[in-house]
N, C-alpha and C positions, 0 to 999 in steps of 0.2 A: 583196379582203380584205387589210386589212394589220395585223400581227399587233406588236407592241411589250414586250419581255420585261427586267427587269433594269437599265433604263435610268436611268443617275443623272447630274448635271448642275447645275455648280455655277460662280458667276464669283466665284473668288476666295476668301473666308469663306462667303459668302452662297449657303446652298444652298437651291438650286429644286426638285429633283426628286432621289428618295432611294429608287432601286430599284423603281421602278413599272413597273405593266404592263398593258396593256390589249389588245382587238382590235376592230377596226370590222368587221363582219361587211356580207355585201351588203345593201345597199337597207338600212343605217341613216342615219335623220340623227340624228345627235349634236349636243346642244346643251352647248356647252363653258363653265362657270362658273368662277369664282374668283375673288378678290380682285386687284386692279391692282398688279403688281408681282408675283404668284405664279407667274408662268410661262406665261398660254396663250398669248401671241404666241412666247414661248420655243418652244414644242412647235411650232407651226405650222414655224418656220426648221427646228427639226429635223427634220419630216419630209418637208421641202423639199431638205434636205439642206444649207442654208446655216447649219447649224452643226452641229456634230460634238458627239455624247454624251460626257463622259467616261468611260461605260461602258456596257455594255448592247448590245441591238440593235434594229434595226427593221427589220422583212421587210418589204419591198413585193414582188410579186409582177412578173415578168413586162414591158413592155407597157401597163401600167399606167400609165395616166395620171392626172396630179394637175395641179389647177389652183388658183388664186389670183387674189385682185383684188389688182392690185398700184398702187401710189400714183403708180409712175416714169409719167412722161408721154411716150411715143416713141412719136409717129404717121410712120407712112409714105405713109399713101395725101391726096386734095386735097379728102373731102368724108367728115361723119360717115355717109353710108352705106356707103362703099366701107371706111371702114375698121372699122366693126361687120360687114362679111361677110370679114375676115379671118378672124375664130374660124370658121369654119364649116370642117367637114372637106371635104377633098375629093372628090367623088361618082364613082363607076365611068363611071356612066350620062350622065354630063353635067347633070343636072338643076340648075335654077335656085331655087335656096331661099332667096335674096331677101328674101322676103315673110315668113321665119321673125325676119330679122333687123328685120324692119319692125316687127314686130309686138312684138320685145324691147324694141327702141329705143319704141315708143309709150308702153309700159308703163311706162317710168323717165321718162316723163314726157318725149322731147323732141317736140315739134311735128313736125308732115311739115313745114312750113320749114325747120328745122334740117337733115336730112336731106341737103342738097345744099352747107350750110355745110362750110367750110376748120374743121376740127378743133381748130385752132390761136387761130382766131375765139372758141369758144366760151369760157365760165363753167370757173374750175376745179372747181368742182363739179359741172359737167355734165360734162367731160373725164373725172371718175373715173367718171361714170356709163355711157361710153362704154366705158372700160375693163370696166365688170362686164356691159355688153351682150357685147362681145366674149366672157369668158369664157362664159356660160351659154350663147349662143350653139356654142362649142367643144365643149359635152358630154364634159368628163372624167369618168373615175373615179369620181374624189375631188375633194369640190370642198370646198375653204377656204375663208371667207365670213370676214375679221376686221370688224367691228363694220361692217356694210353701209348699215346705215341711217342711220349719221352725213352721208352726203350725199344723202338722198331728203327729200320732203316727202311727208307723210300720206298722198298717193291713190298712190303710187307703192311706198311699203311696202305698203300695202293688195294694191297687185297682187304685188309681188316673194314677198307670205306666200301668192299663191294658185299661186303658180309654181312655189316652193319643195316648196307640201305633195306636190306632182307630180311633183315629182325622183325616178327611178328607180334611180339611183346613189347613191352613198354620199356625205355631206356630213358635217364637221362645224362650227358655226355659233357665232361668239363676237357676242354682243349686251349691251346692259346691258336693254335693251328684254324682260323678262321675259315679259311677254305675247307679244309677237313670237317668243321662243324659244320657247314653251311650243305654239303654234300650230300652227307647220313641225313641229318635232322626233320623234323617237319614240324619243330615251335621252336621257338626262341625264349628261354627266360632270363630275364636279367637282375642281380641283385646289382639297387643303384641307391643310395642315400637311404639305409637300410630297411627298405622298402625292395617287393620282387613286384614285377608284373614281366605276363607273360602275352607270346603274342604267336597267331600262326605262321610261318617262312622263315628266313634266314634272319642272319646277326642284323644284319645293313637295316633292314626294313623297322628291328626292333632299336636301334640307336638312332632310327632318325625318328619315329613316331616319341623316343625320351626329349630328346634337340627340339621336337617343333612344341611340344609341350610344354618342355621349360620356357621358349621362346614366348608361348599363350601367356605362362605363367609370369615372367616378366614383365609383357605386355602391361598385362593385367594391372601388376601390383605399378608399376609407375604410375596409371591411370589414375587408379586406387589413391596414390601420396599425391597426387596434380588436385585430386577432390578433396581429398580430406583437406587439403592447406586453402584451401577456396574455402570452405567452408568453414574452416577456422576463422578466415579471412571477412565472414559476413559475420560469424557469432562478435570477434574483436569489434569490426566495425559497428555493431546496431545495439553492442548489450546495452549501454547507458538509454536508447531509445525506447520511451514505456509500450509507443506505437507499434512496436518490433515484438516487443517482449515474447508475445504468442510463438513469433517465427523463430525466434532465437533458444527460444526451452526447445521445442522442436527439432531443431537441427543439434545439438546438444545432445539431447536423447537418443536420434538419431547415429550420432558419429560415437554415441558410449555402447552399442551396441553393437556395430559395424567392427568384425573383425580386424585386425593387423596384419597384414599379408607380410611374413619375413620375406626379406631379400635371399635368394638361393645363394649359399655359399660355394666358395671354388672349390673343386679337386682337383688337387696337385696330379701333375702329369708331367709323365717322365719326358723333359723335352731341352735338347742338346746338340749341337753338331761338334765332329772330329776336326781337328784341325790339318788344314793342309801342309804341307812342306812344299814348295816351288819343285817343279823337276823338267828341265829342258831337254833332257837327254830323248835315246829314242830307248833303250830299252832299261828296265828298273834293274829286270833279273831273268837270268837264262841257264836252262837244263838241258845238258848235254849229255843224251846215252843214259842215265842216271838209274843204276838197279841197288834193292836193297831189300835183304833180307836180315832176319834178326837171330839167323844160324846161318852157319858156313854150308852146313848139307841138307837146311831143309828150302821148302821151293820159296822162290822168289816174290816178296809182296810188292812191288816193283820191276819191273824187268826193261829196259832199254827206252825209259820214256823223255823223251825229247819235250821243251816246252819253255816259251818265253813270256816275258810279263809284261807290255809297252804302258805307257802314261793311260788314265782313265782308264783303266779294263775292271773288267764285272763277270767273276772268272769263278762258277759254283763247280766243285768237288762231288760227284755223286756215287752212292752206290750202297752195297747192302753193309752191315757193319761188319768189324774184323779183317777187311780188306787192305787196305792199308789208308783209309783217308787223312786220318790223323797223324800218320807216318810220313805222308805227302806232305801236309804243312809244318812236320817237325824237322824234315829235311831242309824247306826252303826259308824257315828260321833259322836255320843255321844250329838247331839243337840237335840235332841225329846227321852225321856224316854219310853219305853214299858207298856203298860198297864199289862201286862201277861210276865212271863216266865225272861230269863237274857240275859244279853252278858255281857260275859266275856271276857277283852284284855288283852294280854301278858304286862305283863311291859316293855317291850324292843320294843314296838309298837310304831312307828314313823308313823305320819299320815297327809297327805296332801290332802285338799278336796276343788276342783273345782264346788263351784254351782249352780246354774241356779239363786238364788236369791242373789249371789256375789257381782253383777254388781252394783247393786243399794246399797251394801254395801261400793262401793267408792266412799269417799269424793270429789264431786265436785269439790271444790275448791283447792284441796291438785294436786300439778303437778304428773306427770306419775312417775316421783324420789322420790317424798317424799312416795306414794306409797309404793314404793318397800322397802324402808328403813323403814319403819312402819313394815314393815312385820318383819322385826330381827334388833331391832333398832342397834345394836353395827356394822351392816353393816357399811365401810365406804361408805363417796360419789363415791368413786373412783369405788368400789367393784358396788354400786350400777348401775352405769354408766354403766358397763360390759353389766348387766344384761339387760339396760333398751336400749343397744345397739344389743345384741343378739333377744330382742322380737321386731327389729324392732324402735325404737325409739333413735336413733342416733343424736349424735348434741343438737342443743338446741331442738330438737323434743322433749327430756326427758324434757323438761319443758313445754309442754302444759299442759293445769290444764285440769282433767278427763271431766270436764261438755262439753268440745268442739270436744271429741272424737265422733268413729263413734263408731258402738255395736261392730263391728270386733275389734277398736284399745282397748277397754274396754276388750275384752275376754283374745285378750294379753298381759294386765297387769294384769291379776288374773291370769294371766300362768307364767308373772314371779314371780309373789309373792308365785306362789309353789317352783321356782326354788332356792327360795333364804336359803333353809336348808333343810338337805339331809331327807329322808324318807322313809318307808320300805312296806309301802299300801297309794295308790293311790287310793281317790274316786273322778269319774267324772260325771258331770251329764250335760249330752250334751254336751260337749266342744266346738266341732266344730259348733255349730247353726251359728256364724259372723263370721268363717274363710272361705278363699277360698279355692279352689284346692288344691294350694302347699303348705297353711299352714296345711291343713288337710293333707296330706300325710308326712309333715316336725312331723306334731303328733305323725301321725299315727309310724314312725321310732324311735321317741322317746319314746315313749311305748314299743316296742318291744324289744328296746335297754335296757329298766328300768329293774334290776336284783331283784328288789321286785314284790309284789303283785300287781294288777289292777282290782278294780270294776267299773263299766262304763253302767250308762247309754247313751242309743243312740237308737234314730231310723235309723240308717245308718244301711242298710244290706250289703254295701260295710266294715264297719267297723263289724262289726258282722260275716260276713266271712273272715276278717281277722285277729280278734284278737279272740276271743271268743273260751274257751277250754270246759265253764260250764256256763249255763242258769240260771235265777231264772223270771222265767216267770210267768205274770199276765195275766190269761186269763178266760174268764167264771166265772168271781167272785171270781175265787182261787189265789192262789200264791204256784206253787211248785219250787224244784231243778230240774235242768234237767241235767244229766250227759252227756255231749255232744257237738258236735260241734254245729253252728247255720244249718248248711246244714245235720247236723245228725236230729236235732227236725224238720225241714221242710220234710224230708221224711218217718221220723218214728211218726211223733205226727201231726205237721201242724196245724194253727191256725183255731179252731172250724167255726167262720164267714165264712170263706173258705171253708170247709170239708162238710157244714151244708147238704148242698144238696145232693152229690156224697153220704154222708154217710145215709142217707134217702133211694137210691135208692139200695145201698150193702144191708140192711138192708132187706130190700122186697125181693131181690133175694136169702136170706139164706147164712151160713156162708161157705158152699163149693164153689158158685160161686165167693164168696168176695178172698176167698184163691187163688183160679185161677187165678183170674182177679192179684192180685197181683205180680203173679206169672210170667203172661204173662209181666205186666208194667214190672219187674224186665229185663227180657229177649231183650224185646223192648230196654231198657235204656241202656243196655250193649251191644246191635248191634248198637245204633245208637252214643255212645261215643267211638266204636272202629273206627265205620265211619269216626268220626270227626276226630280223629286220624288222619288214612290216609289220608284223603282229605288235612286238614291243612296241616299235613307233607311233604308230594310233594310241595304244593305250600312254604313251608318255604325253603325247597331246595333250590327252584328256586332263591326267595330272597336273600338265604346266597350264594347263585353261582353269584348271578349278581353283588353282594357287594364286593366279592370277585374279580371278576374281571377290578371292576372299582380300587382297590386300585392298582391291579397290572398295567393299563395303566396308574394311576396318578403317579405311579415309573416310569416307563418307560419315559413318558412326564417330568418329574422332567426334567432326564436326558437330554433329547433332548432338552432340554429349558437351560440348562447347556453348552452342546456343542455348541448352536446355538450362546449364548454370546461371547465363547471363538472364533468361526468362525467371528462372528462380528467385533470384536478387531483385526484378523488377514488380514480381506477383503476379506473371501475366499466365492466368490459368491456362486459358486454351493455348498457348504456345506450350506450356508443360506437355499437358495434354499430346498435342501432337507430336511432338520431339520425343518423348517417352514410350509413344507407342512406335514411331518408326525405329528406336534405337533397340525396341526388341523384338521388330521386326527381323532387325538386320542380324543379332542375338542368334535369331532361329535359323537365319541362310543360311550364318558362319556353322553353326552346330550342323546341319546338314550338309553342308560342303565338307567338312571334315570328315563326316561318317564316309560322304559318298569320296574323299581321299584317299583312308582305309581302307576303305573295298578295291580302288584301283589298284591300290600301291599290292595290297595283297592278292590281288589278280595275276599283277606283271610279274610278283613273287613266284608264283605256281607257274604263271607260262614261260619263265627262263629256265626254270629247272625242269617244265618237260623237257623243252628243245638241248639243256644240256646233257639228261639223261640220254636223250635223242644219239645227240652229237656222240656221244660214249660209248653208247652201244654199235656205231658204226667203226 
């Protein structure tokens, strides 16, 4: 357990954390949210100890060990197995647990060829993958996880979230990947206006109990300025009356004592739509035959794939990395030519393309504005401004020069140098890797919004269930189409890594039992999602009945807090009297119906993720 009291932490002007305090209690994972720049890689160094609070404490206990996926590259051993069984503790008994580390290293995706490779050999992205074998492999504590899934492809988070949900130790987990969080986790904590609280379920539960709170808190504070000016309003009217006088020292003392509730301030939020290009045609873009390999004799990362692009398509790329997905959308940009076959574009094709090797195509030295005006030089500054205002870069912010950015503020300005001329197909290829949360769901509505076309790479199965109408999936060496949603090819096809075993064992049993079995899963899946149904549905009830009732005693309380003033102004005690005690009456409903909110809302939390864990395990 480790326990956090008092803790504040500031570089400079700019403060991060302002007297918070939490505890991770055993066997929680904690899914760690907030805004890029608020502090959670802050918190991680400090309870790493590679940076000092300026005030406060943090208890670790004992003995206690904490672990981290760390970025630094220092291998010691001559092959990635020997050195994924360094994390492994050392055994009493001599046992050879090997095979534990075999089976981590599978799961991140490396091949048993890899296995005997020089570590040195491999992909930087397989090397940090190596790294997070090692740790999980090590079984700390406390296990830090900062944004993990920026170096996995789809079937590898896939396993990492079934690994995770397994963790018997305490974890806590930074992702922008909200479904991924939402998954593993079993608390939420959020660093917000730098202040943390924390809460038990998923993200949703914990941004909407911050929303209704703020909403209390507004509430409130108008209330709050509606009295105080009334009250100012009787001291102005009656000071000169000596008959007053009593009443007027009184309410004076009264309002010099009476807190000032500030007005909560905004947070900028990343919030934008792409501009359309008109397109009447019927298709954008078309591949014909199209294979391509990046040697004449070695095997094909492409090979014969056919595939066209019509008006509105919402068309995800998937698969594990090093396949060619990237290769896919550098083809149909027109930056990599096909070894085999055509593509053909309409001439009225307007094309705007987001890519994973973008970043390093900005000028260091050139500010966030010169930027974006590069992008269509005839932009004015002015026009530019808008732009470098809307991704967040406000102020003389539009003039930091790119080398001093973070990878987040870097993805924002290749998102606005799409925005700066309309277009009619969108390629993305990872977008969100350096957004948070809100910028990824500010994306994710600006996509949706786009009245053109969208191809997108992404290992987000949050964004893959959301946007994705048609597949072109990489798996088993192949590349096909898939007509479908992402939850249509997960029930009807599913990825082979996955299926290997289950479909070994149908196979042995013959094709009537395999039909059954199907048969019966279908049946199962359709009692237990009508379950969920009812079960949520009652308990939503309850919710919109308890919501419902606190608006109607915060009318009610309006009023009694209305008459109570005017009773004040007239001296009529027992109307005081009575208006004062029904308005803390209604004080104690509201506090009670909020708790019993709480409870529900964290009930229906717990009962979706049985039924999804449910649903998953079938």
């Amino acid at each position: 357990m480790i326990q956090i009291s008092s803790l504040s932490k500031a570089y400079g002007q700019q403060v991060i954390f302002d007297d918070i305090g939490f505890t991770v209690n055993a066997g929680e994972r904690i899914g760690l949210v907030g805004r890029n720049g608020h502090g959670k890689t802050t918190l991680f160094r400090l309870i790493l100890g590679k940076e000092k609070p300026d005030s406060g404490v943090i208890s670790i206990p004992n003995n206690y060990r904490i672990g981290h996926l760390s970025q630094h590259i220092n291998f010691t051993e001559d092959s990635v197995l020997k050195e994924g069984c360094l994390g492994l503790a050392p055994l009493e008994d001599g046992r050879d647990e090997t095979y534990r580390v075999k089976s981590v290293l599978t799961g991140l995706g490396f091949p048993a060829d890899d296995f005997l490779r020089d570590p040195y050999e491999i992909s930087g992205g397989y090397q940090i993958r190596l790294n997070l074998a090692k740790l999980l492999v090590s079984e700390p504590d406390l296990l830090l996880l900062d944004e993990p899934t920026n170096y996995l492809d789809i079937v590898s988070i896939r396993w990492l979230a079934r690994f995770l949900r397994s963790w018997k130790s305490e974890l806590i987990l930074i992702t922008h990947d909200r479904d991924f969080m939402d998954s593993v986790t079993t608390h939420t904590m959020g660093i917000h206006r730098r202040k943390i609280r924390k809460a038990s379920g998923g993200t949703q539960k914990l941004y909407e109990q911050l929303l209704m709170e703020e909403e209390v808190y507004e509430k409130t504070r108008i209330n709050e300025e509606k009295k105080r000016s009334e009250i100012e309003q009787f001291i102005n009217r009656f000071r000169a009356q000596a008959t007053r006088a009593s009443a007027v020292q009184s309410k004076i003392k009264a309002l010099q004592k009476k807190e000032r509730l500030e007005k909560i301030s905004d947070i900028k939020t990343l919030d934008f739509e792409f501009k359309s290009e008109p397109f009447t045609g019927k298709l954008l873009l078309e591949a014909k035959e199209i294979s391509f390999s990046f040697s004449e004799d070695g095997p094909a990362l492409i090979d014969k794939l056919s595939l066209f692009i019509g008006g509105n398509e919402r068309i995800a790329i998937i698969g594990k990395n090093g396949k060619g997905k990237t290769t896919l959308l550098n083809l149909l940009a027109g930056e990599l030519t096909p070894l085999n076959g055509a593509i053909s574009r309409h001439p009225k094709l307007k094309l705007a393309y987001f890519g994973q090797t973008n970043i390093q195509r900005l000028d260091p030295k050139k500010t966030v504005e010169e930027e974006i005006i590069d992008a269509l030089p005839e932009y004015s500054r002015k026009a530019a401004r808008n732009i470098c205002g809307i991704m967040m870069f406000e102020g003389d912010n539009a003039l930091k020069e790119i080398s001093v950015l973070s990878g987040g503020e870097k993805s924002r300005v290749l998102l606005g140098k799409l925005l700066v001329s309309p277009a009619n197909l969108l390629l993305l290829d990872e977008p969100t890797n350096h957004l948070d949360m809100e910028s990824t769901d500010s994306l994710l509505e600006a996509i949706n919004a786009f009245e053109g076309s969208v191809v997108i790479v992404t290992h987000s199965e949050m964004i893959l269930h959301a946007l994705a109408t048609r597949l072109i999936v990489f798996d088993e060496g192949k590349v096909s189409v898939f007509e479908g949603t992402y939850q249509d090819f997960l029930d009807r096809v599913g990825w082979k890594s996955e299926t290997a075993e289950t479909g070994s064992a149908d196979e042995n049993s013959g094709g009537q039992t395999k039909g059954a079995a199907k048969k019966d899963l279908r049946r199962m899946k359709a009692e237990l999602i009508n379950s969920r149904s009812r079960v949520l549905g009652a308990i939503q009830k309850k919710i919109s009945e308890a919501e419902e009732t606190i608006m109607q005693i915060e009318e009610s309380m309006e009023k009694d807090t209305q008459a109570l003033l005017e009773a004040s102004v007239k001296g009529d005690g027992e109307a005081i009297k009575t208006f004062s005690k029904s308005i803390h009456e209604a004080k104690a409903k509201i506090d009670g119906l909020f708790d019993e909110l709480a409870s529900l809302t964290g009930e229906m939390e717990i009962k979706a993720k049985e039924f999804e864990e449910k649903l998953k395990s079938l």
